[in-house]
N, C-alpha and C positions, 0 to 999 in steps of 0.2 A: 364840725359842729352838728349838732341833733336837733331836729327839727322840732320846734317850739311846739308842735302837740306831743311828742314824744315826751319832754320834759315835763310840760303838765301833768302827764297822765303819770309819770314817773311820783308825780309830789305828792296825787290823789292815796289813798289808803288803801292798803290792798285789802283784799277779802280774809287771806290766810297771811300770817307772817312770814313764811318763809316763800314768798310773792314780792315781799322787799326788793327794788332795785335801788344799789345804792350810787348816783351820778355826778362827775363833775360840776363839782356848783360853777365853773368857768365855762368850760365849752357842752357839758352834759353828756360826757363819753362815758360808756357804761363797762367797759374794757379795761382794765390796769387802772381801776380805782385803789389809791390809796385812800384805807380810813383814817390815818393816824392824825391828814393832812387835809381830807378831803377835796382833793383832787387827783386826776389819770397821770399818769405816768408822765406823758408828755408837756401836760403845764407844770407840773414839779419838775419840770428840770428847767422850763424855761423860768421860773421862779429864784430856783434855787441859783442856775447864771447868773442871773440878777441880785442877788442878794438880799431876795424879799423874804425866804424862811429862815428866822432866827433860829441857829445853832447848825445848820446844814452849809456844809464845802464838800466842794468837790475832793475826792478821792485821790491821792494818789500814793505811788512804793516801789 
């Protein structure tokens, strides 16, 4: 988890746009953001476990 100033300052506007950080709206990891879903890596999967993103299963072959 990212500490609640970090996340603030994340939502404030940056000066330049490519100052963009884009963060889990869950835990606010800034690391293996996915956009498609807007969240890290690792809440989409515990998500997707779960069966909370509509059209995503697990993989398998």
């Amino acid at each position: 988890m990212a500490k609640k100033s970090v996340i603030t300052r994340s939502e404030k506007k940056p000066k330049f746009a490519s100052r963009v950080v884009r963060r889990c709206f869950r835990c606010g990891r800034k690391h293996g953001f996915m956009r498609d879903f807007g969240l890290c890596r690792i809440c989409f999967r515990e998500f997707a476990n779960e069966g909370k993103i509509p059209g995503v299963k697990k993989s398998s072959w």
